[in-house]
N, C-alpha and C positions, 0 to 999 in steps of 0.2 A: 884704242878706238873710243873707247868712254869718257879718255878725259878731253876728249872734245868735244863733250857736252855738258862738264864741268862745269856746276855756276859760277865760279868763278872766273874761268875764259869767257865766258860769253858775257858779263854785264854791259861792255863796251857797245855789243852788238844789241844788246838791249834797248839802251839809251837811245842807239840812232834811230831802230823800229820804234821805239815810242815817238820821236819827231816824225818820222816819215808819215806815220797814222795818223795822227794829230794832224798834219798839213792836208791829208787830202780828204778828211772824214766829214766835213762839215759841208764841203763840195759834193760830195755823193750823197750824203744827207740830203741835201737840198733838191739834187736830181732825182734820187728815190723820191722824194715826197710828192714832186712836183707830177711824175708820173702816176704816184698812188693815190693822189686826192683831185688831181686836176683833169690829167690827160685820160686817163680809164675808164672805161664808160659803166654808167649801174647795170648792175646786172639785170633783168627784163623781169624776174620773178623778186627777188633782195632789194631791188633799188641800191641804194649808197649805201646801204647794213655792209654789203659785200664788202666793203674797202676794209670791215676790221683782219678781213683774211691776209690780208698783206703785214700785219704783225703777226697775229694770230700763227700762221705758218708756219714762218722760219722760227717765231720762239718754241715750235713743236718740234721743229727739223733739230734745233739745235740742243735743247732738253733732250730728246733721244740719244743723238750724235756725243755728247758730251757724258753722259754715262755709258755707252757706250767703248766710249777711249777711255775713262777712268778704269770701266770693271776689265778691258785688259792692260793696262799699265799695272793694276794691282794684282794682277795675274801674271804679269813677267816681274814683277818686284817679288811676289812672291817664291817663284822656282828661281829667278838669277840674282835677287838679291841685290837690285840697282837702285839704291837708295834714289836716286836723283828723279827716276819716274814714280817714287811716293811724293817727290816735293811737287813735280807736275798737276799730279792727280789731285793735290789737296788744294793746286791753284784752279783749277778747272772744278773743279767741283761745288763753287760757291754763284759760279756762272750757271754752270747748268739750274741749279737752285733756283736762282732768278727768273730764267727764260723758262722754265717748270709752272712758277705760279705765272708767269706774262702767258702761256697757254692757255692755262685756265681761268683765267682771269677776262681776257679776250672770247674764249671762249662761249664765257657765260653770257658777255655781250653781245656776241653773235649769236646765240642760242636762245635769246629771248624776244627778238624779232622773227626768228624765224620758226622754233618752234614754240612760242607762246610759256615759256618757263627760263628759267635762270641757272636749273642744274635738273638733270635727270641724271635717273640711276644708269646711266648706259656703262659700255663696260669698256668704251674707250677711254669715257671721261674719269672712272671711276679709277683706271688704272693710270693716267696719269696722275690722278691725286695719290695713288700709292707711291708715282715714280716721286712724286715731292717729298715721300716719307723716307724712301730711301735717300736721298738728297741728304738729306738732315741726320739722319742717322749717321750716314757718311762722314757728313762734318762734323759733327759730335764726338764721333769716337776718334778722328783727329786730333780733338780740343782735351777730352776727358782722359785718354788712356795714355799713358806716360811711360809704358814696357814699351821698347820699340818692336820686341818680338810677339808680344800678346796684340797690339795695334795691328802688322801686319797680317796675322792671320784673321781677326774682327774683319779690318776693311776688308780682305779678299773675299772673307764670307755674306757681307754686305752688298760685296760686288756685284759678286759669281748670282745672288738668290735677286738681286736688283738687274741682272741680265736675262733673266728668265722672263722677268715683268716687261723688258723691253719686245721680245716677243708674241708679249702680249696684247701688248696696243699695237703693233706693228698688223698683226692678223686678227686681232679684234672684232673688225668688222665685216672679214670674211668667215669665222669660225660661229656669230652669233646675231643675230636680228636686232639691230642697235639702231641708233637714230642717228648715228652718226654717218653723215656719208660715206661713202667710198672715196679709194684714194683715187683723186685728178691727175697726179704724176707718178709715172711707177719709172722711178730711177733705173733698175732692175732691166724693167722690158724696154726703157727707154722710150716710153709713147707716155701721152698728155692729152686730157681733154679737153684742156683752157684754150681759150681762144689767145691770140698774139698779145693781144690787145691788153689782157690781162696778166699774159706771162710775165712778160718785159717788167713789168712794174712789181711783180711777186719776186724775180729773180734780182732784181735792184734792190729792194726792201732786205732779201736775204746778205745782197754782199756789204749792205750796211750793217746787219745787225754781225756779222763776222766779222767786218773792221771794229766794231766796238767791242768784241767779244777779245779777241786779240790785246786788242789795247789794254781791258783791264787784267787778261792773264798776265800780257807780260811787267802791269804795274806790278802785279800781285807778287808775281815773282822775283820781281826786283826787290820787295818789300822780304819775302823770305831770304835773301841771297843776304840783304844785310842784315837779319834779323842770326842768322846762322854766323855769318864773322862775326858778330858784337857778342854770341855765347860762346865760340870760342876763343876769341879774347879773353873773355872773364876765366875762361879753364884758364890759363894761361897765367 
């Protein structure tokens, strides 16, 4: 069963998903945008601030989502010992990185029209800036520790104490009087407070930034797949 996930079976399928993405990503692009800056109307209290929500969002959705899948990949690498979901997690994790500071980044943008400052101590915002720490930490001890059995027990512990955090922004702003709103989608109950009007353009924006999320894991990983034949070669 595993070696059907084998980097080496799959580069083939690689290459074609990188074309495929490549060909439709710049079209949905353009469709995203056109409904998040054109078609959407300001919000009645934000005006046109509100449009930064449409990056703002899905780089939160998917900075959570993506440590998330890292700290369990490194939690079944750790008890099954499947080398191939540490190459996963170490491609995924320089994404999440990304979309981590594009949160807060965005964030801050958003937060200084609306509420009159650029960073407050809130404990949503505070703890995505720890989830950035863990981000980093992450890749670091990918890059620094050279034991592949001391490596996997660091990331999993990295993980497992960087899942905890994801808990924490997740209830955040039900557990503490924050300035952060509440959540408009609860995936969970399946209800939404957004109007149509603004879904549609929030949900286009998110399947964009997932085709480009895609795309660079699976460069990323094509970049590992031959970086791992060219050292065993040299064993060789």
């Amino acid at each position: 069963m595993f070696n059907l996930i084998n980097p080496s079976r799959i580069f083939n399928l690689i290459e074609k998903l990188i074309s495929f993405i490549n060909s439709i990503f710049f079209i949905f692009l353009i469709i995203a945008l056109t409904f998040a800056l054109i078609l959407s109307p300001p919000d009645y209290l934000q005006g046109d601030s509100v449009r930064i929500m449409y990056v703002h969002v899905p780089s939160a959705w998917i900075a959570l989502s993506s440590f998330t899948v890292i700290a369990f990949l490194s939690i079944f690498n750790f008890i099954f010992k499947i080398q191939n979901l540490n190459l996963i997690s170490k491609c995924v994790a320089p994404i999440g990185l990304l979309f981590s500071f594009l949160a807060i980044i965005t964030g801050s943008l958003w937060g200084q029209p609306t509420w009159g400052t650029w960073w407050a101590w809130d404990a949503r915002i505070v703890s995505m800036a720890v989830l950035s720490i863990f981000y980093i930490l992450f890749i670091l001890a990918h890059k620094l520790i050279d034991n592949e059995e001391k490596a996997k027990k660091v990331l999993t512990f990295i993980a497992t104490i960087g899942l905890i955090n994801i808990v924490v922004i997740k209830y955040s702003v039900n557990w503490w009087n924050t300035l952060h709103q509440p959540e408009s989608i609860k995936i969970i109950e399946g209800t939404s407070t957004i109007h149509s009007s603004m879904l549609l353009p929030l949900i286009l924006m998110l399947l964009v930034s997932l085709l480009y999320c895609a795309l660079i894991f699976l460069m990323k990983y094509k970049t590992e797949i031959i970086r791992i034949k060219k050292k065993n070669i040299k064993r060789i």
